[in-house]
N, C-alpha and C positions, 0 to 999 in steps of 0.2 A: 591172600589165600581165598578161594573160593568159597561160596556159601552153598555145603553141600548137602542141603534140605530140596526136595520138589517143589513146583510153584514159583519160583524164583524170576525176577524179569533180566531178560539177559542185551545188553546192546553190545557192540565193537563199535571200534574207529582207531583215529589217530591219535585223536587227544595232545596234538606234538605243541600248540602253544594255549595251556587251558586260559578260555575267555569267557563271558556272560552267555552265550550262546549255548556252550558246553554245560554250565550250570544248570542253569535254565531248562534244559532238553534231560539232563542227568536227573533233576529233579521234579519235573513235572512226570517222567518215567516214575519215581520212587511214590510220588504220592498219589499215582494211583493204586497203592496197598502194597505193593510184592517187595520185597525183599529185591535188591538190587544188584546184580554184578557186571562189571563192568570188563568189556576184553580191548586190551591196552593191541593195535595189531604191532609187529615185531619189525623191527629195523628195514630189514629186507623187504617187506609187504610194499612199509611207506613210503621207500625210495622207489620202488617201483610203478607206483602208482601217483606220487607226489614230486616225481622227478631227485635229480641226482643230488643236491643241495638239503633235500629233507632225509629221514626226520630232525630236527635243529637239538633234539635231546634223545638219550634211550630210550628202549620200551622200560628198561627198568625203572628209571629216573619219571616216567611219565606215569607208569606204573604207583610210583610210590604216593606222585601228587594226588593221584584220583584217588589213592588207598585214603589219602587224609581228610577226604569228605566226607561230612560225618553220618552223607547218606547214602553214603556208598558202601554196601556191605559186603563186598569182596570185591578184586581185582584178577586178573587171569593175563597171560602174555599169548595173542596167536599167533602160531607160527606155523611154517608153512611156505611152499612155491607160492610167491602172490597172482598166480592167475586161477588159482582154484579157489573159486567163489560163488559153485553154482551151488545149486540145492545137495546137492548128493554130502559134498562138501560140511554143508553148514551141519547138516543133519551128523554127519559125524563127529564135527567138534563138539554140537551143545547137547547131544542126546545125552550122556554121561550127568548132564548136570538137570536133567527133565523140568526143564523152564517152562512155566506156565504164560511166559510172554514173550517175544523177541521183538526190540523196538527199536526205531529206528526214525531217522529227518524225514519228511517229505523232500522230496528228488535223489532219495541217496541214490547210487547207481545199480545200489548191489539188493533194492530195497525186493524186488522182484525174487531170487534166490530165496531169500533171508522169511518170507512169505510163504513159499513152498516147503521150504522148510517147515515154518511154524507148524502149516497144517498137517505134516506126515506125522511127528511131535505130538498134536493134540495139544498144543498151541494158542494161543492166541498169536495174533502178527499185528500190531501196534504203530501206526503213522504217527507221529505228532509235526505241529508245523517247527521249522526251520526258523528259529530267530532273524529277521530280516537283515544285512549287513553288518551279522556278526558269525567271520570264518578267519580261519588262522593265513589262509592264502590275503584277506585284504588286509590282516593286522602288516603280515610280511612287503606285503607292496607299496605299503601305507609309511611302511618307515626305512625300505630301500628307494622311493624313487625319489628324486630331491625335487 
């Protein structure tokens, strides 16, 4: 259930095998003060974007694991055509929830949108770095290739 106070820091993704990377990026988000919520993206998004084999769990199921973070103050499922991810976009999913931050990895792809967004918002738009060689595509490759 979402945290439905103003001020709140908001990210997405996939979240499809959580790892230290994900921690680490969920929590370096949370302690910088805001209240956190996190949007788990929907079945549909991540096979399309992660190809035909993902997501490897539900949005519910992955949903539930970030729910049980204990700094994780709410969870949200997005859903949606996965090619709509520009600004216009973002601004209509997170307006309702008037997030004082939208953060995100350094190189995400979508990090541009999710910026423009912030600012129409009143905003902040939040980079942090990208844990080095820790991603759920090398967990997966790492224990499919023999």
């Amino acid at each position: 259930m979402p945290y439905d106070r103003p001020g709140a820091a908001v990210v997405t993704g996939a979240f499809d095998i959580l790892h230290v990377g994900h921690v680490r990026f969920l929590r370096a988000v949370r302690d910088r003060g805001l209240p956190l919520l996190v949007g788990v993206e929907d079945d549909a998004r991540v096979s399309y974007w992660k190809g035909p084999d993902r997501p490897l769990h539900t949005a519910a199921e992955r949903a539930e694991v970030l729910a049980a973070l204990r700094f994780v103050d709410g969870v949200f499922i997005v859903t949606g055509p996965p090619e709509l991810n520009k600004p216009a976009e973002y601004i209509k999913l997170f307006a309702p929830m008037h997030p004082g931050a939208l953060a995100h990895t350094a190189g995400d792809p979508h990090a541009e949108g999710r910026c423009a967004a912030a600012d129409v918002l009143a905003a902040e738009c939040w980079e942090l770095t990208a844990i080095p060689g820790r991603s759920t595509t090398r967990i997966l490759n790492a224990v499919t290739t023999p």
